[in-house]
C-alpha positions, -999 to 999 in steps of 0.1 A, spaced: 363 -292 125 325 -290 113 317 -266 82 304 -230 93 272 -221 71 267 -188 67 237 -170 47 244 -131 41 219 -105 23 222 -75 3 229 -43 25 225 -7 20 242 14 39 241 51 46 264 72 29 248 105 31 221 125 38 210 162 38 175 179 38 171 171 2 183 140 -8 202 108 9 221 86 -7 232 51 3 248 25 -15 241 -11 -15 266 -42 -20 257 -73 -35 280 -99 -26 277 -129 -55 284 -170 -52 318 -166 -65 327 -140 -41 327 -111 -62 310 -80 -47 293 -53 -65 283 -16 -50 256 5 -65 247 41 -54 211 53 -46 200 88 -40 168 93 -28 149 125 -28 116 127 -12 104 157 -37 107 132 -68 93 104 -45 60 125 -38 57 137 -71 57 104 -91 34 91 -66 14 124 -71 13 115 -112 9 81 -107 3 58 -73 30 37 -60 53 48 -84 74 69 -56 67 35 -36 87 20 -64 115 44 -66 121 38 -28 122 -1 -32 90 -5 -10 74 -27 -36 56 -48 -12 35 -14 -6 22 -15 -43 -10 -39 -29 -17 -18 -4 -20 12 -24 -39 -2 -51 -59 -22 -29 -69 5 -12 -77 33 -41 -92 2 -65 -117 -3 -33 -124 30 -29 -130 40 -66 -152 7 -66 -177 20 -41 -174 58 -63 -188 35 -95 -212 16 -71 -226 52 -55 -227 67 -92 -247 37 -105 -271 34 -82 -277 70 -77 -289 75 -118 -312 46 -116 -326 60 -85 -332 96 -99 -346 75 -132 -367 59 -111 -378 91 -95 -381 113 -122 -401 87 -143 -427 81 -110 -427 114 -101 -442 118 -138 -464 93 -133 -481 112 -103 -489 140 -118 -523 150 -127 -510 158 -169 -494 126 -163 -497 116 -202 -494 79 -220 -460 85 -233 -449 88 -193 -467 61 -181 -448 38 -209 -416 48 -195 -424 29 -166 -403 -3 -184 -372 16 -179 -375 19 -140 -347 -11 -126 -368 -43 -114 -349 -38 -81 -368 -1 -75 -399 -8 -95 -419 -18 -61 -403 14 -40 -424 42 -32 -419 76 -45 -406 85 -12 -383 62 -6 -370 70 -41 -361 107 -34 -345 96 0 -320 67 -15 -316 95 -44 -304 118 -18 -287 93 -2 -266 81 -30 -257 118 -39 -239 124 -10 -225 87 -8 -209 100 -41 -192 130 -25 -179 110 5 -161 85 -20 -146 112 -42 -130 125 -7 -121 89 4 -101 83 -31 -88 117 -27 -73 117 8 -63 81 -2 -44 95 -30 -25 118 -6 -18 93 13 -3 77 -6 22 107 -18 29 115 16 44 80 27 63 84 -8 82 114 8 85 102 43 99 68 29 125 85 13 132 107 41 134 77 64 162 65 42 185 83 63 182 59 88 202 28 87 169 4 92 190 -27 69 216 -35 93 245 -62 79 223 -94 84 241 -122 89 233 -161 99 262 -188 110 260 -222 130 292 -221 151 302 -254 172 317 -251 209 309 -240 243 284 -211 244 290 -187 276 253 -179 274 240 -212 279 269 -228 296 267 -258 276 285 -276 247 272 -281 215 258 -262 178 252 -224 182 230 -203 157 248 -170 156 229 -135 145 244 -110 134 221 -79 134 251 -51 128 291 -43 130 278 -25 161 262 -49 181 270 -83 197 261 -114 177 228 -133 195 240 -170 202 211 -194 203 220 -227 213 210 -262 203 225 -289 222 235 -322 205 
């Protein structure tokens, strides 16, 4: 007889689920053999509100942790290019104010000697091309503020449709074994990697012959 190795994970299972909450419950079998069951109850309200207060926390309180990146990724970017936009915009009006100033015909000394605290990068620019990056920049600001916003929402929403989506059964009982012997599949003799993707289905049988 050759040893069977066998790898199992944890699995949560559906135990109920109704249009406010679901609950499953998850068993953790241990080394020594030992298994423990834990009860979860998921309600998409409390998921979309604790991502509303705080991003990727309702990611959290669905076990999606592996969304956390993404979330943050995505609203740090976003609120990166807001501070970019907002930056660049005040130098430019600076710059614009303080040139426009200059242009005038009561231009006076004390607005010619604020010339120094024009950026060196917009010093050379035309007064022009100042207003137009001004204007640009103003409305770059706006389209970030929406960006971080619907981002935001986004964010809440797949909180809610996570926990909603709990009512599936999408962690089937997992399950890995070698098994020796003749494999009708392949009609041959020798080690077969059996799958187990549920109690439901057939095991896969992928055979290695030795």
């Amino acid at each position: 007889m050759m040893p069977c190795i066998s790898h199992a994970q944890k699995k949560e299972k559906l135990k109920s689920a109704d249009s406010l909450t679901t609950v499953t419950t998850t068993i953790d079998s241990a080394a020594n053999g030992e298994k423990t069951k834990k009860v979860n109850v998921y309600n998409p309200r409390k998921a979309a509100l604790r991502s509303a207060i705080l991003p990727g926390w309702g990611q959290i309180y669905n076990k999606k942790y592996w969304k956390l990146p993404i979330v943050y990724g995505a609203l740090g970017t976003s609120a990166g290019v807001f501070f970019f936009n907002l930056k660049t915009y005040k130098d430019t009006r600076l710059a614009y104010t303080i040139k426009y100033n200059m242009s005038l015909p009561t231009a006076t000394a004390a607005d010619s000697a604020r010339v120094d605290e024009i950026p060196d990068y917009l010093k050379r620019i035309s007064l022009g091309s100042l207003r137009s990056y001004r204007d640009s920049y103003r409305r770059d600001i706006d389209y970030s503020v929406l960006f971080f916003v619907l981002l935001w929402g986004l964010n809440v929403v797949d909180a809610a449709v996570d926990a909603h989506l709990k009512s599936f059964d999408v962690s089937p009982d997992l399950s890995m074994r070698f098994k020796p012997g003749y494999s009708p599949m392949a009609g041959t003799t020798g080690m077969s990697l059996v799958v187990n993707l549920g109690k439901k289905r057939q095991p896969a049988l992928l055979t290695a012959k030795f």
